[in-house]
N, C-alpha and C positions, 0 to 999 in steps of 0.2 A: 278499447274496442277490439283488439288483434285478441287480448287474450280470451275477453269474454265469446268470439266467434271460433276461438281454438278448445274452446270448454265444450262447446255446444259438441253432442253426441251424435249429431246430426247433419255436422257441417262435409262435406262429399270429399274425397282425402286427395281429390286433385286440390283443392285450395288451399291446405297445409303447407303444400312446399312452397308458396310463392307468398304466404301468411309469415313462413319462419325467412324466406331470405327479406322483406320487408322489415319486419324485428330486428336482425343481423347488421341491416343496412341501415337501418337508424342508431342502433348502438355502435358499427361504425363511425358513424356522424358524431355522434358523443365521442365516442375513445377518441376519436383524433381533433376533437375541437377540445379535451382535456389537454392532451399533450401539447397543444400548440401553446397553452398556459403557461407550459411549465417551463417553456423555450425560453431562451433569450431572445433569439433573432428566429421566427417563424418562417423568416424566408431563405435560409439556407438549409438545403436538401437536407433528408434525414440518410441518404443514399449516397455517395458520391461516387464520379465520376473519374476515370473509365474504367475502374476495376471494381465497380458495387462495394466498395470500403463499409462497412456501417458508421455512422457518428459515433458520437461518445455516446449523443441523448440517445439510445440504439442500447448503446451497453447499460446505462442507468437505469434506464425505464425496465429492464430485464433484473438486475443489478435488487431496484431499491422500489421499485411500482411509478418514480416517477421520471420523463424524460426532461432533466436538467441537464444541460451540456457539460457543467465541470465537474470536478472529483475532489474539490476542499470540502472542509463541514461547513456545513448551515448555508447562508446567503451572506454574501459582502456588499457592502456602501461602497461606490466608485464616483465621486462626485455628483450623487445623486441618483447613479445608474444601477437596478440594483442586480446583482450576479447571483443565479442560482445555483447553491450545490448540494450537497449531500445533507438532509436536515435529519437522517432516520440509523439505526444499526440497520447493520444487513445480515444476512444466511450466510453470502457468498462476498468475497470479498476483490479487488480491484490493484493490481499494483500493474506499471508503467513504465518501461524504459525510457518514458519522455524526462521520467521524474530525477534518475540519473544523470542527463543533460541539463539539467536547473531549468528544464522549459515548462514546470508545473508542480503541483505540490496535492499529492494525496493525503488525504483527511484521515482520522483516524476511523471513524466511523467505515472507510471501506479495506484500510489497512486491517484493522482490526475485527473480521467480520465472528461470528456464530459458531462455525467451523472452518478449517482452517483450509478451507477452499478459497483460491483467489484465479482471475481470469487475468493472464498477464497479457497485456499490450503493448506490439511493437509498433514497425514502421511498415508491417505488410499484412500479418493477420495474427490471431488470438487465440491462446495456447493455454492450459491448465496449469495448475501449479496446486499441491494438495499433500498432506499428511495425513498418518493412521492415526497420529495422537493427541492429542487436542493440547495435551497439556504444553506444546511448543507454543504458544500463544502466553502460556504463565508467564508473572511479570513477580519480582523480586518488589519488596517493600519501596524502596529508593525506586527503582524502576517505574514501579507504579504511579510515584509521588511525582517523578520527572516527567510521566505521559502528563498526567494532572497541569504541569507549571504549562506542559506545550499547547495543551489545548485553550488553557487559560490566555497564554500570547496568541496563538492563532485568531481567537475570539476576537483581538484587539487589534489582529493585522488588516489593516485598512487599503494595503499593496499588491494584494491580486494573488498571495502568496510568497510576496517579496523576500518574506524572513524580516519584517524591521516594525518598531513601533515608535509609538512617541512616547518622552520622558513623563506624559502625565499619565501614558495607560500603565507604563512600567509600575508606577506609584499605586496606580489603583491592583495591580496584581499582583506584586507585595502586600497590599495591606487585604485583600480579599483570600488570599493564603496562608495569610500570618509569617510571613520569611520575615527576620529581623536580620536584617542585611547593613552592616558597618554603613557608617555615614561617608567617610572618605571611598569604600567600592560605589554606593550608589552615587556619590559625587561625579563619578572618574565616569561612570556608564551613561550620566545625563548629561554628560561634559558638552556632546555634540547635539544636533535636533532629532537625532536617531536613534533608539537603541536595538540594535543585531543581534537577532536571535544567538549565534555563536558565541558570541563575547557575552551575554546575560550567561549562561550553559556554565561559560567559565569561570564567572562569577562566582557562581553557585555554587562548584564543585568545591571552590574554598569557604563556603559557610556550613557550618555542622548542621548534620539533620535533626539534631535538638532545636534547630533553632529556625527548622523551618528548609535549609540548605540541600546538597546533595552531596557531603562529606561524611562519610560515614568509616570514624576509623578504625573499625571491628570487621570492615570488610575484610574478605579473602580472596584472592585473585583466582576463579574460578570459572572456567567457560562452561557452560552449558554446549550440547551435543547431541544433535536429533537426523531424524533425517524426515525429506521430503521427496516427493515424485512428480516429475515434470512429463505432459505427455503434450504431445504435438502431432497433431490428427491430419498434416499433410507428409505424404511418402517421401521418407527420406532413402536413400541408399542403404543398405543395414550388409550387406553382404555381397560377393563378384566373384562368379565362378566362369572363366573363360571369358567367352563374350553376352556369357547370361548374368544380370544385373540384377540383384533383389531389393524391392522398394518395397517400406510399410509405412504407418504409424508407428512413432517411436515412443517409447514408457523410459526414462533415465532415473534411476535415485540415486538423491544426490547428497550426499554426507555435509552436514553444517555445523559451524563450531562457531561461535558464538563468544566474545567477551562480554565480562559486564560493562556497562556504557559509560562508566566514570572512570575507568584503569584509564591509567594516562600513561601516554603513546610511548613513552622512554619507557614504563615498565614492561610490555609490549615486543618493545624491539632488544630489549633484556633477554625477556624467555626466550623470542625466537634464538637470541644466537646460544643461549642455554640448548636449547634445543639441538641448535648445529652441533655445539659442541660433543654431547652426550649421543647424536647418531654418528661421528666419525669416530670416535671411541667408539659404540657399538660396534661398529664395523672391523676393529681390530681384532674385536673374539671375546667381546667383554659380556657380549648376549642382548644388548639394550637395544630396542626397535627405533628405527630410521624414522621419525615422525612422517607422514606425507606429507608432499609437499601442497600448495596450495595452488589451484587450478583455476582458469578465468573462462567468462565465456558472457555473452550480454546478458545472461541470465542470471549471471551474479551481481552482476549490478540491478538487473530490480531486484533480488534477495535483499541487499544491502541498504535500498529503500526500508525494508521491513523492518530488519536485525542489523541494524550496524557494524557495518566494521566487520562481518562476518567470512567467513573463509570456506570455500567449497571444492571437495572432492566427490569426483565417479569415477566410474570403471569403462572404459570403452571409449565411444565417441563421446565430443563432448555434446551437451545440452541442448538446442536449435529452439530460440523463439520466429524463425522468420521461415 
């Protein structure tokens, strides 16, 4: 009826605006009687208190179309109860410095988004995180194979994120992958009523990828190397002349280096003192460049959500997600 009296050529153009806030107002009613679907708990603010925080369901609904509170893939079984998360790819992507404290576990669907935009969340507000190159996102064959095994456990993680499964999902994602995994390792890994995400990983690393594993001994110990730009849209200090104080929006790029995810940690702590070694002889006149050193800031730890184990250097101040 609204639309057929907004057809009409005839209708007097004071009833329009009070025709389209009616339409507005009921779709309204819709959009927010959708979201409240998509809640878990419909009655906790989408706003909170006293600083207008936004929820999580705030960043998703923007994030993915839909306002789910958490950040895993899919939905989880909790005794019945059931937990909405991330069921979609995204554009834009989601990484957390909660996820560094083991207070939460993002999914790959928002790790992993479209382009290599992600909105990073702290414990005060919410900052960019963004590359020119998409190809920082590429994933090495084994790489790819090992996203595969996690999403396959996460499927079966029944702990809210916990990292842990049971001996019979283990079975079932071996045999839905095809790993032919030695009788005495999968012995030793259902020994208890749990098996842990870390200890399956390091299983793994000793089963050859002919066979399904992530042992690959053609490998070559080789880091990848990109960079990304962090920007944070509340005024930081950037400069101090006298008692004049200059405050902006801050842009930081941040140099990342990257190992592959199976070098094991002795090989690692090998190069680094290679490394020492050949920048203190540099330094005696031999010409060899001083590797940088590597730099922290909470912003590396949600990198290190992302890219493992990754190492990050800038120029200047360091990085500010808060």
């Amino acid at each position: 009826m609204i639309v057929t009296r907004i057809r009409q050529p005839m209708v007097p153009y004071m009833y329009i605006p009070q025709l389209w806030l009616l339409t507005v107002s009921n779709h309204g009613v819709i959009f927010q009687d959708l979201v409240h679907l998509d809640r878990d708990d419909p009655d906790q603010p989408l706003v909170t208190l006293p600083f207008g925080h936004a929820s999580q369901e705030i960043v998703n609904l923007l994030l993915c179309g839909q306002a789910v509170p958490n950040v895993f893939d899919n939905n989880m079984d909790l005794g019945g109860v059931c937990m909405k998360g991330i069921s979609t790819s995204v554009e834009v992507g989601f990484l957390t410095y909660f996820e560094s404290l083991n207070l939460c576990h993002v999914g790959r669907n928002l790790k992993c988004p479209k382009w290599p935009i992600w909105v990073i969340g702290s414990d005060s507000h919410y900052s960019i995180l963004f590359a020119l190159d998409t190809s920082v996102q590429d994933e090495t064959q084994i790489e790819d194979h090992e996203s595969r095994i996690r999403q396959a456990f996460d499927a079966q993680d029944q702990s809210g994120g916990g990292g842990f499964i049971s001996p019979e999902a283990l079975q079932q994602i071996l045999f839905d992958l095809k790993i032919d995994m030695p009788q005495d390792m999968l012995n030793n890994l259902c020994s208890s009523d749990i098996v842990i995400w870390n200890e399956l990983w390091q299983a793994l690393l000793q089963v050859d990828k002919t066979k399904g594993g992530l042992k690959d001994s053609a490998a070559v110990l080789g880091k990848r190397q990109f960079e990304v730009y962090h920007f944070n849209g509340i005024a930081k200090t950037v400069a101090s002349s006298g008692d004049v104080t200059q405050q902006r929006p801050r842009l930081t790029k941040v140099r990342v280096s990257v190992p592959p995810k199976w070098t094991p940690d002795t090989a690692l702590v090998e190069e680094y003192k290679a490394m020492r070694s050949d920048g203190t002889q540099g330094s005696a006149g031999s010409g060899a460049l001083v590797p940088e050193p590597a730099q922290h800031a909470q912003l590396v730890d949600c990198i290190r959500t992302r890219w493992q184990r990754a190492t990050c250097n800038w120029t200047g101040d360091a990085p500010s997600i808060v």
